[in-house]
C-alpha positions as CSV (number, residue, x, y, z in Angstrom):
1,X,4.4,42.0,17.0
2,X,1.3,43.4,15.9
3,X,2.9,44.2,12.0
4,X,4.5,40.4,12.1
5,X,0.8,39.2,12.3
6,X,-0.8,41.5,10.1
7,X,1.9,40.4,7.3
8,X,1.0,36.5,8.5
9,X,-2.7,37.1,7.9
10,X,-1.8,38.9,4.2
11,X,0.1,36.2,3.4
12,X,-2.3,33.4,3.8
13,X,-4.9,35.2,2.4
14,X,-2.7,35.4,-0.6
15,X,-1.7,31.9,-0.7
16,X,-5.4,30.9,0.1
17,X,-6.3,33.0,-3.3
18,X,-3.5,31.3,-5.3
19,X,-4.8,27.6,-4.5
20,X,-8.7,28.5,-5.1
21,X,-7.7,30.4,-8.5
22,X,-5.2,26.9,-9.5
23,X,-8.2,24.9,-8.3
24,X,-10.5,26.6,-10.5
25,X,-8.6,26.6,-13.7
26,X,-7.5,22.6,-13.3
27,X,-11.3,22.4,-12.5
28,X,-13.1,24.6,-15.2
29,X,-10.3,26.3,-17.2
30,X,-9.3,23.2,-18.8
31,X,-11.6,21.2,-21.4
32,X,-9.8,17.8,-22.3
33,X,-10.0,16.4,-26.2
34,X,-12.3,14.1,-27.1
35,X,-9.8,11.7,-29.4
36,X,-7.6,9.1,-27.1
37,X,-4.0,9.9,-27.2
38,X,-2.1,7.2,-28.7
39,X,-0.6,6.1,-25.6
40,X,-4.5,5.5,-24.1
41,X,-5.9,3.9,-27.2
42,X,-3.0,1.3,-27.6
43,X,-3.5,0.2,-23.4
44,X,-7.4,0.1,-24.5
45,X,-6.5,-1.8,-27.8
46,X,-4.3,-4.3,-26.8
47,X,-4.7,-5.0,-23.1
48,X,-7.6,-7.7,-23.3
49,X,-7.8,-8.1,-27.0
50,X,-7.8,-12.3,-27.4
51,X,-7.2,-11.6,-31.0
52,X,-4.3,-10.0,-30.6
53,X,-2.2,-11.5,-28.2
54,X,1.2,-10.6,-28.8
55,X,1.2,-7.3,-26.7
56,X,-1.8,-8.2,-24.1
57,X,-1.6,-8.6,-20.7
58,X,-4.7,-10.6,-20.3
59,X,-6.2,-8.4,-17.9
60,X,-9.1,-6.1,-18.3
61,X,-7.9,-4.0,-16.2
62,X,-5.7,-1.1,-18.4
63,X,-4.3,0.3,-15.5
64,X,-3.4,-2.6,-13.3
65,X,-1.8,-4.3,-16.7
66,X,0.4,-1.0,-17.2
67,X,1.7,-0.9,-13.8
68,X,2.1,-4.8,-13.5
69,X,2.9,-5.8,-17.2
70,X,4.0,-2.9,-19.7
71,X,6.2,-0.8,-17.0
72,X,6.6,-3.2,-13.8
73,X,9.7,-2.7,-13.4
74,X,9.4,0.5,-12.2
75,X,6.6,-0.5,-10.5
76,X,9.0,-3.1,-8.8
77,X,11.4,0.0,-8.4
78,X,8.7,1.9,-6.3
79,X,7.8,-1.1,-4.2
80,X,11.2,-1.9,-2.8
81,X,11.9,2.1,-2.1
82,X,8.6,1.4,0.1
83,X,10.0,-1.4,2.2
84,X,13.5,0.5,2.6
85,X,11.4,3.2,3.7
86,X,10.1,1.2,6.4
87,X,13.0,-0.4,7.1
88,X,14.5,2.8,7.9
89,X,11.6,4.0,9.6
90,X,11.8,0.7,12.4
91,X,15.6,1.4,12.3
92,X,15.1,5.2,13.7
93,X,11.8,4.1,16.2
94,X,14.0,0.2,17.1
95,X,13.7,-0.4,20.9
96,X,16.4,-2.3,23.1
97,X,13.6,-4.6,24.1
98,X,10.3,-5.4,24.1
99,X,9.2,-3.9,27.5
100,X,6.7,-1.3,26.3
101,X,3.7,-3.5,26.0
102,X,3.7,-4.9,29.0
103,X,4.3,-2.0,31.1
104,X,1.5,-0.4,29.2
105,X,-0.8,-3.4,30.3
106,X,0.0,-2.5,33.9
107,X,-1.0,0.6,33.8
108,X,-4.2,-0.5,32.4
109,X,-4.6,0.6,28.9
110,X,-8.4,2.4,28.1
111,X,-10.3,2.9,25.0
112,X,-12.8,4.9,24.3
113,X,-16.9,4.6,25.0
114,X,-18.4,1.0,24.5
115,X,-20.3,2.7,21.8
116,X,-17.7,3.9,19.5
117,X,-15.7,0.5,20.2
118,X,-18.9,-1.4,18.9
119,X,-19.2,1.1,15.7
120,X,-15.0,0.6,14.6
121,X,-15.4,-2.9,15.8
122,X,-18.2,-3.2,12.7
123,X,-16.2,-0.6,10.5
124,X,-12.7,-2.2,10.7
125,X,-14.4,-5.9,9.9
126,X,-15.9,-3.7,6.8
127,X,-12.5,-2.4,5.7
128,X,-10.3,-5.2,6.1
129,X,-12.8,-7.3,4.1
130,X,-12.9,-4.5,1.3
131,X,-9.4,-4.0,1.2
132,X,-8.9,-7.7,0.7
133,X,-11.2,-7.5,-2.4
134,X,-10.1,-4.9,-3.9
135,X,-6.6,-7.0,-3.4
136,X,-7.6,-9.9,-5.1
137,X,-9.6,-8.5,-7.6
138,X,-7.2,-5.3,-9.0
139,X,-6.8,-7.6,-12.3
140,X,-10.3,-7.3,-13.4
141,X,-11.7,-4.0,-11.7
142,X,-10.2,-0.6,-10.5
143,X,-8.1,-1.4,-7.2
144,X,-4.7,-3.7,-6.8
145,X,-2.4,-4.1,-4.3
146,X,-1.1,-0.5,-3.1
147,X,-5.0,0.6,-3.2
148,X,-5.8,-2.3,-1.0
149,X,-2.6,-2.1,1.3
150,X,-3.7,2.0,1.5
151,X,-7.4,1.1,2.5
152,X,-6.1,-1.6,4.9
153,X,-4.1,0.9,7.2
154,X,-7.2,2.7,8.1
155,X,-8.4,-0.3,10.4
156,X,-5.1,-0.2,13.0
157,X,-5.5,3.4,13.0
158,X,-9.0,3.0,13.9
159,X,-8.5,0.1,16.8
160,X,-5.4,2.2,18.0
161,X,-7.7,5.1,19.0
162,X,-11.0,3.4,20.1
163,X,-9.0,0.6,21.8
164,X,-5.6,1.2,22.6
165,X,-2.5,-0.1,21.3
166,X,-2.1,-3.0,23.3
167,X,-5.5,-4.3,22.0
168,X,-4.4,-4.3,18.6
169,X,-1.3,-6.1,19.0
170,X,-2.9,-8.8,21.6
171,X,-5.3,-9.4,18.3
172,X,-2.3,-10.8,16.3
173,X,-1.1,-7.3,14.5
174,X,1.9,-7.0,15.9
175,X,5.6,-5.8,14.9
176,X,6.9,-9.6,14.1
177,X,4.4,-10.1,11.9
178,X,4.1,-7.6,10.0
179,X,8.0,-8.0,9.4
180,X,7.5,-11.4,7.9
181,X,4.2,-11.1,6.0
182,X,5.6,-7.6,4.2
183,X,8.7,-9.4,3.7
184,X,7.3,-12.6,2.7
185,X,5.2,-9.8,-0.1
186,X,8.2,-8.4,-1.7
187,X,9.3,-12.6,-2.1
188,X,6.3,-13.3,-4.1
189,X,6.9,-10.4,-6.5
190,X,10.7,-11.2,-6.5
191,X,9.5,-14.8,-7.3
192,X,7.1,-13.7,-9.9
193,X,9.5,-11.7,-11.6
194,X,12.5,-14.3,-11.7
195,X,10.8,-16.9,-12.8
196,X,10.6,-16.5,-17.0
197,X,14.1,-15.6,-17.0
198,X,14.5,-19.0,-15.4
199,X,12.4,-20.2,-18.2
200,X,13.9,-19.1,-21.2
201,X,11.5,-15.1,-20.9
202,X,12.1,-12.1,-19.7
203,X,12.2,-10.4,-16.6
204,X,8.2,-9.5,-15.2
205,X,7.1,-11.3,-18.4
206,X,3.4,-12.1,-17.9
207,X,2.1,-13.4,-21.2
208,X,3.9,-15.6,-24.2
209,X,5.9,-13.9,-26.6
210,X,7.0,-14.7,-30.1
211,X,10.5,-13.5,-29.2
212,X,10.6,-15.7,-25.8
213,X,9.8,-19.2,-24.8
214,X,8.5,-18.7,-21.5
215,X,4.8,-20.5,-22.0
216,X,3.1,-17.4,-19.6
217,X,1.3,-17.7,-16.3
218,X,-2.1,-19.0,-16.7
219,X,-4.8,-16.7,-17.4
220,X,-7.4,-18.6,-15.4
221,X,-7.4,-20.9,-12.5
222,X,-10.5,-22.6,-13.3
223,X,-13.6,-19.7,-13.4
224,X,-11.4,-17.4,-11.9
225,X,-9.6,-15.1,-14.0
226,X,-6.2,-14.3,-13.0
227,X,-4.7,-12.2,-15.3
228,X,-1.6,-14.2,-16.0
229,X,1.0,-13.2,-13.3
230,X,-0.7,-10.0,-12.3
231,X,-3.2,-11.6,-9.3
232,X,-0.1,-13.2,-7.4
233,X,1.8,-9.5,-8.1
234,X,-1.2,-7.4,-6.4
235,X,-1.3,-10.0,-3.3
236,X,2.5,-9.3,-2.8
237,X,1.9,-5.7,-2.8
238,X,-0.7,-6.0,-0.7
239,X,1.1,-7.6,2.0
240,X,4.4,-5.3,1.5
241,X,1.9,-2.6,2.0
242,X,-0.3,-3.0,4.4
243,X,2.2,-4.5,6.6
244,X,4.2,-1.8,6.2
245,X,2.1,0.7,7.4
246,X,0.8,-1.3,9.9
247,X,4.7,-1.7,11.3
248,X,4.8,2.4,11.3
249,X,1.5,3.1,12.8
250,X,2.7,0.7,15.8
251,X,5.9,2.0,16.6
252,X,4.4,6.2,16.5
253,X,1.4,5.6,18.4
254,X,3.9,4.0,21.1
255,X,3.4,6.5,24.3
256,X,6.5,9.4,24.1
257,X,7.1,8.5,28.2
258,X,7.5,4.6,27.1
259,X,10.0,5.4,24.4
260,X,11.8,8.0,26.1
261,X,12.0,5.4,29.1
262,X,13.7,2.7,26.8
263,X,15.9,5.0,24.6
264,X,17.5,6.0,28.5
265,X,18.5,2.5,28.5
266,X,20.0,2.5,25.3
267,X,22.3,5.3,25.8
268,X,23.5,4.1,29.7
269,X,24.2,1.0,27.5
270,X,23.6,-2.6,29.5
């Protein structure tokens, strides 16, 4: 026993040596050239150049207009893989019924201290509101829809352990909805991609093209810019994924006795 954890501890210590020496060479082994590689000066060049408006994307934002504009459909590709995922995620964790909720109410439910409910209280007002900026404003500065769906899940996470669970979903965040606002995200991106081809474009096209007679979705909506169809494409991923991760974080933080109590039922059948 004593030779299996001597061979454990030389074995991290190897593997911690391995990650600090890779760290250190990505961190200072590595000096970068000063030129822009083709691929980064024509992003740069073309994005928001008003110009040259045959290859723009009327966003200055180079990296929201790449994943949006110049490659969306694999950026369409990785956002339906996410709401599979959660699919299969509520398929695995589904429950025969509804009961957990309020058998956890009975039992009366707990948070934590009144102080570190009134601190997340405060902190989860600040996320939600910063998530839903960086949302609608990934067409013009860093950020867009996966960012702000990312920086949204912290906030359930947060009322889940100060709170409880019930608390979260008796403030409107609950299973049902999350269903139809992330499905009612991947509709908007759907939407916005089907509709040039309806119109004589392209698939995801964004801006007009000499070689299509789709007009393009407006760049501005009044003073706000809008980045053709790029705004409405960050809201739907927004919703596809903070919903989504809202939907998972609800179903594992469901007690183990409470599911293993329903699944019982499942398997004696009705």
């Amino acid at each position: 026993m004593e030779g299996v954890k001597a061979l454990f501890i030389v074995l991290m210590v190897i593997a911690f040596a391995l990650v600090i020496t890779y760290i250190s060479y990505g961190a200072i082994g590595y000096s970068p050239k000063e030129e822009i590689r083709p691929l980064g000066e024509y992003f740069v060049k073309f994005t928001f150049n008003e110009e040259e408006k045959t290859w723009w994307a009327a966003s200055p934002e180079t990296v929201t207009a790449a994943l949006w504009d110049y490659r969306g459909l694999d950026t369409v590709y990785e956002t339906t893989v996410f709401y599979l995922a959660v699919i299969g995620c509520l398929a695995v964790f589904r429950l025969r019924k509804p009961s957990f909720l309020k058998e956890l109410e009975e039992k009366g439910e707990v948070g934590l201290t009144v102080i570190v409910k009134v601190i997340t209280s405060i902190v989860v007002a600040a996320i939600l509101l910063i998530s839903i900026d960086i949302a609608l404003h990934g067409h013009i500065t860093p950020g867009g829809g996966f960012q702000a769906g990312s920086a949204f899940a912290v906030a359930p996470l947060l009322l889940i352990a100060a709170f409880s669970r019930g608390f979260l979903e008796k403030l409107g965040f609950k299973i049902n909805i999350s269903h139809i606002l992330r499905s009612l995200g991947l509709l908007i991106i759907a939407f916005v991609a089907a509709l040039p081809p309806l119109l004589s474009g392209f698939i995801l096209q964004n801006q007009p093209k000499p070689w299509a007679l789709f007009p393009g979705y407006p760049v501005k909506l009044g003073p706000f810019e809008l980045g053709g169809s790029l705004f409405y494409l960050d809201v739907g991923e927004y919703l596809n994924v903070a919903m989504g991760f809202l939907a998972i974080f609800l179903l594992i933080s469901l007690p183990e006795n409470v599911f293993k109590k329903d699944m019982e039922g499942v398997k004696s059948g009705p």
